[in-house]
C-alpha positions as CSV (number, residue, x, y, z in Angstrom):
1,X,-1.7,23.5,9.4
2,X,0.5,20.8,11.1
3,X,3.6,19.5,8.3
4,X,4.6,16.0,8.2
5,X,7.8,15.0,6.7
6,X,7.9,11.7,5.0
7,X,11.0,10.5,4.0
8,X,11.1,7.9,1.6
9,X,14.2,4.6,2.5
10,X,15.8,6.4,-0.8
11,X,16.0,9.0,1.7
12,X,13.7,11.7,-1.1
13,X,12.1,14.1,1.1
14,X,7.8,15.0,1.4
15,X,7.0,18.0,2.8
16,X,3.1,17.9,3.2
17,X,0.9,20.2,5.6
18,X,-2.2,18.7,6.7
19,X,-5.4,19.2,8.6
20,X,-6.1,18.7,12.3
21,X,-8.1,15.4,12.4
22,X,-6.7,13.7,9.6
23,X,-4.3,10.8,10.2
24,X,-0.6,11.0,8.9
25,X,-1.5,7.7,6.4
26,X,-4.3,10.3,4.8
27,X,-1.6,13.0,4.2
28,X,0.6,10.3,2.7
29,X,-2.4,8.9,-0.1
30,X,-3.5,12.2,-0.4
31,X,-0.7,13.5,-1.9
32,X,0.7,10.7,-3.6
33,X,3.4,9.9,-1.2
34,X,4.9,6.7,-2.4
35,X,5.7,4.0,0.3
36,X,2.6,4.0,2.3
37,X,0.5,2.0,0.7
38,X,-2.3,1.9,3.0
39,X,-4.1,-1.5,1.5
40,X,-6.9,-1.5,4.2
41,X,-7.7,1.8,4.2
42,X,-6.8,2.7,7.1
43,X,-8.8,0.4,9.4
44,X,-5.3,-1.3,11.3
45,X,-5.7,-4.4,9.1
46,X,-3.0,-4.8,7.0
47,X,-0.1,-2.7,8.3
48,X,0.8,-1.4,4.7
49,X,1.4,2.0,6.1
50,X,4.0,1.2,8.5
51,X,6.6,3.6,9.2
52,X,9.2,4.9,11.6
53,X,8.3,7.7,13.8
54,X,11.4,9.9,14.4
55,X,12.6,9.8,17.4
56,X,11.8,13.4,19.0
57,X,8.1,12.7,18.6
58,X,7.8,9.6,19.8
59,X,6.8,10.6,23.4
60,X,4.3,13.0,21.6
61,X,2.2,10.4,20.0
62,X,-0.6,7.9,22.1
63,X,1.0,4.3,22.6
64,X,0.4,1.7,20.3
65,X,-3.2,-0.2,21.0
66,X,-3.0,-3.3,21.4
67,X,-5.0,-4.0,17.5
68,X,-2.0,-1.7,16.3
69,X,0.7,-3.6,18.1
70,X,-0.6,-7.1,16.8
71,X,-0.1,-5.9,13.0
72,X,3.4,-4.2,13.9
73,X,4.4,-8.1,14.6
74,X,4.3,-8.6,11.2
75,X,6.0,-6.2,9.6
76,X,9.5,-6.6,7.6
77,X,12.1,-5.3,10.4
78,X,10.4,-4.1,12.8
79,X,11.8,-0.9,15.7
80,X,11.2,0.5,18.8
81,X,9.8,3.3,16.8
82,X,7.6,1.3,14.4
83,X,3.9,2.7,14.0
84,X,0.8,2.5,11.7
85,X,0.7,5.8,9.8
86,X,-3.3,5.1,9.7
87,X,-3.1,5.1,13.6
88,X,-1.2,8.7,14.0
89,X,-3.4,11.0,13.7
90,X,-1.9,14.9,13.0
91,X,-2.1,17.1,16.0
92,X,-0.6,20.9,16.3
93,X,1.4,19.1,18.6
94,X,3.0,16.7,16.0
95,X,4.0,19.7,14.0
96,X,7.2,19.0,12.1
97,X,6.8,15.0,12.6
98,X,9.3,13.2,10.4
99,X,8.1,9.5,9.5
100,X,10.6,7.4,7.7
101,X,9.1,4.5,5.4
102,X,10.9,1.3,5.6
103,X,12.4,-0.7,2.6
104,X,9.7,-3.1,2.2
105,X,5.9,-2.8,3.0
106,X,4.2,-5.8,4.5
């Protein structure tokens, strides 16, 4: 199974393997990850599981829709590498993905 790495902004470290299928906001609640709070669901209507998509992936993962890219708008201090952990979904490909939550969650 695929790992993620979350890393919390304390910088406190989650090593979690997950499923093929699943998206990388499921491995965060299901497993108790704290700063992803994922208020919708996971329906790309609240942007609550925002997060920062390291770098070296970031060519590995679909663009942003445009639904997605609308809710990254209002996030608290927004990147270039700003995503919707709801809208990742875990791949062999993203195998050793590190997502970095931000200070606040909108």
């Amino acid at each position: 199974m695929p790992k993620i790495i979350y890393i919390e902004f304390s910088g406190k470290e989650h090593h979690i393997e997950m499923p093929v299928g699943y998206s990388i906001m499921e491995g965060a609640v299901k497993n108790s990850v704290p700063g992803i709070d994922a208020d919708c669901g996971g329906s790309c209507a609240c942007a609550t599981c925002h997060v920062y998509v390291d770098e070296k992936f970031i060519n590995k993962i679909p663009k942003a829709q445009e639904s997605e890219q609308d809710m990254i708008d209002f996030v608290v201090n927004p990147k270039n590498n700003s995503r919707l952990s709801c809208q990742l979904m875990i791949t062999d490909e993203l195998d050793g993905i590190v997502v970095r939550m931000p200070e606040k969650q909108s």
